[in-house]
N, C-alpha and C positions, 0 to 999 in steps of 0.2 A: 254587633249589628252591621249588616250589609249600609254601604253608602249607597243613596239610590241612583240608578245609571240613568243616561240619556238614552235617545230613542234615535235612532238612522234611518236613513234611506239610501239607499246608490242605487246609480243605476251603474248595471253591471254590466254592459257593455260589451263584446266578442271575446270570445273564450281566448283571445290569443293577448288578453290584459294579465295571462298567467304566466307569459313567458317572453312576453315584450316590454321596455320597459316604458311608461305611462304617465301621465299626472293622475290621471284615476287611482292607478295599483298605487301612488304615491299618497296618494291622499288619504285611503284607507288603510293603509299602513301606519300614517300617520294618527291617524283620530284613535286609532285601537291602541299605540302606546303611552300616548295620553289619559287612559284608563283606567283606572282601576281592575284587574284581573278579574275577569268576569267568572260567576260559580259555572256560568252555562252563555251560548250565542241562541238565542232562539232566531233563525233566518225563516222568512215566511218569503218563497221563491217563487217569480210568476211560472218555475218550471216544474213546478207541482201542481196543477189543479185538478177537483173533483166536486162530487156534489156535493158533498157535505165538508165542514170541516178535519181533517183529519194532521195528525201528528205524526212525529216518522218516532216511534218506540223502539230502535234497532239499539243496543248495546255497542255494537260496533259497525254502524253504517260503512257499506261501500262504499267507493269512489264511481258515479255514475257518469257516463263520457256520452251525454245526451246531443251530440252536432257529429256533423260529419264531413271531411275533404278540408281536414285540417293540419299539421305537422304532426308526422309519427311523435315528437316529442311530447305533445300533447297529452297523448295517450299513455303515455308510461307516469306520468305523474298519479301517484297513489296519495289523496289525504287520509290520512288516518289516524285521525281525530276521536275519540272516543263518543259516543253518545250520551244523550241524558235521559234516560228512562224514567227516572223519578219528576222533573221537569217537566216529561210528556203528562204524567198522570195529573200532576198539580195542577196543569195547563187545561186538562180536561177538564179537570174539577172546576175549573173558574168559569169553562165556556158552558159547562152544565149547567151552575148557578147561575147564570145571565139568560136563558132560555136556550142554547144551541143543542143542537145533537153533533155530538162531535165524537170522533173514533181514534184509536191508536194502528198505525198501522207499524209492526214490529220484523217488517220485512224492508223497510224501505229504503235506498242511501241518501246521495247526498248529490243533486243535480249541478249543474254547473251554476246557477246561479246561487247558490249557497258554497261550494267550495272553492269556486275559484277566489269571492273575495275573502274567506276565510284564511286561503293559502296568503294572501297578504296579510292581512289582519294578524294572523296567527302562527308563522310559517313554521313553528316547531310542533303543530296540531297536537298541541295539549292543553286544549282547552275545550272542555263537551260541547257539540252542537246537535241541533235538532230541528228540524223543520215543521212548520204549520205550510200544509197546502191552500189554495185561493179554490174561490169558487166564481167563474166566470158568468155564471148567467146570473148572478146572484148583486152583482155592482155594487157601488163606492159605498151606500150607509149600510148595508150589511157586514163589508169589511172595516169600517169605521166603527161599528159596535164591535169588530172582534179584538178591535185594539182596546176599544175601553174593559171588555172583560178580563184583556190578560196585563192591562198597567201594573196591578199591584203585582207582577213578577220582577217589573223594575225593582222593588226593593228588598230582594231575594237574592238580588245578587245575578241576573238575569237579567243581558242583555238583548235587545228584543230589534232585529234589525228589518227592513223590508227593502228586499230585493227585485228589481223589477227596474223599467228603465222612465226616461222621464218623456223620449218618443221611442215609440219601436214602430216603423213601417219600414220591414225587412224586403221588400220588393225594390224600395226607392236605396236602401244601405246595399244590398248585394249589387244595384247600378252602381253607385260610387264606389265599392270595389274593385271595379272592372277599369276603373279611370286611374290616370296618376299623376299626380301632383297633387297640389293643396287643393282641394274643393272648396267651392262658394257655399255659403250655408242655407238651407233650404226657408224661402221667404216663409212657409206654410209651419215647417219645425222652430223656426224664430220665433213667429204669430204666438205659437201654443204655450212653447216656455215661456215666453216672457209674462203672459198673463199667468198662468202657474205658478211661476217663481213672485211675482207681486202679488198673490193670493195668499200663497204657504206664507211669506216674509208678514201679512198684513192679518195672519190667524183671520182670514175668510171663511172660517170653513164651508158652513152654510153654501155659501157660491161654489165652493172647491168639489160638492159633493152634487152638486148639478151639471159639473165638466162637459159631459156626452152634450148637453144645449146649450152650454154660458160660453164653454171656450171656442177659442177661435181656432178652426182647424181640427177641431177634434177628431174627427171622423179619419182623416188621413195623418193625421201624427199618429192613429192608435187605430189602425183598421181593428184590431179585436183588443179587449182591454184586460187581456190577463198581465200585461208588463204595468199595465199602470195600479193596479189594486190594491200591491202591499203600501203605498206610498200611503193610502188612509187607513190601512192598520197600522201606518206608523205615526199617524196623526191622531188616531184613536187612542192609541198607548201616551202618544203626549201629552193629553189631556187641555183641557181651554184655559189661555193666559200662556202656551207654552213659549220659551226664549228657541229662536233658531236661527242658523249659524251655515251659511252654506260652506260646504266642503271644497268640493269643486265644481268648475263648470266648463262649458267646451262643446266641442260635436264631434264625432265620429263619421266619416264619411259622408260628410255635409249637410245628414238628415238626423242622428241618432246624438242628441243632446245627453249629456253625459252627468249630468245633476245631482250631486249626494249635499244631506242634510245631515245637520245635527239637532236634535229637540233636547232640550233640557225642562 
């Protein structure tokens, strides 16, 4: 009998946490040794979205190099991790019996927000992953029920992670790019985590799933909310009374809060 796994969140940060060295990439290196050898990684990536929910059923997903005007070294990195086909079906089957119309897509690989922290998490890519896409007009208690339909994979051996970030306003992070030295942390990106991080640490959910009007700054920590979505399918999967454990914490170019959880 599988031990049942915990439930994650990272936020995943610039694709260049694949070849620099980080407390983030530190961190999910760390939590994934800690482990139990997962049968499967289900990553649900805010760089997958579509209308409905869908699954990547590829046998042998691609390496997809989704950004651009980054190090050629970037580009040569190949995860090539195996898929989980059977994982995708199970996973269907559960968002079916919950009411979803959900699809397999058996073309599709694996965007940077699923491999980059797998290449930590995993870096000998032997270990199947597979992705669940978000659906962006669809918001937080629809991906919160997509967690509650797919928990029982936790005890499958099925570890069910969500990728996405805890702020993404990429207009104020490519400003702080462009600067150098240590950056101030943005008053408005402070505002939001900190009520966020005392919400998830306080199992609010209820409040956590009203975000877009409770929290402070919402609107400019998440001009669009595909980075914040999987963060309630990983709170859906955690189920109510869950224990959690921050990973780590920080900013990123003085707007892009760096926040990963562990749920048990």
């Amino acid at each position: 009998m599988n031990a049942r796994l915990p439930v994650l969140f990272l936020s995943h940060g610039s694709p260049m946490h694949a070849i620099q060295p980080s407390a983030a990439a530190d961190a999910w290196g760390q939590v994934a040794a800690g482990l139990p050898r997962p049968r499967a990684v289900l990553m649900v990536s805010a760089h997958w979205d579509s209308g409905l929910p869908l699954l990547g059923g590829s046998p042998q997903p691609e390496t997809i190099y989704d950004f651009g005007g980054f190090p050629d070294e970037l580009y040569r990195i190949r995860y090539a991790a195996p898929g989980a086909p059977d994982v995708a079906q199970e996973a269907q089957a559960l968002l079916r019996e919950a009411g979803f119309t959900a699809g397999i897509d058996g073309c599709r690989g694996l965007d940077h927000g699923a491999w980059i922290p797998m290449l930590k998490m995993y870096p000998q890519a032997d270990v199947p992953v597979l992705q669940l896409s978000v659906q962006p007009a669809l918001g937080a208690t629809h991906h919160h029920a997509l967690g509650q339909a797919l928990a029982s994979l936790r005890d499958k051996g099925v570890l069910i992670v969500g990728s996405g970030h805890m702020t993404h306003n990429l207009r104020d992070a490519f400003a702080g790019m462009r600067q150098s030295g240590e950056l101030p942390v943005a008053s408005y990106a402070s505002e939001f985590r900190d009520w966020i991080d005392a919400h998830v640490r306080d199992g609010r959910t209820e409040a956590l799933l009203q975000w877009e009007t409770l929290a402070p700054q919402a609107r400019r920590a998440h001009p669009t909310p595909e980075h914040f979505l999987p963060l309630f399918v990983a709170l859906g999967a955690a189920g109510p009374g869950y224990k959690v454990a921050s990973l780590c914490a920080g900013y990123d170019f003085g707007v892009l809060a760096m926040d990963a959880y562990r749920f048990d």
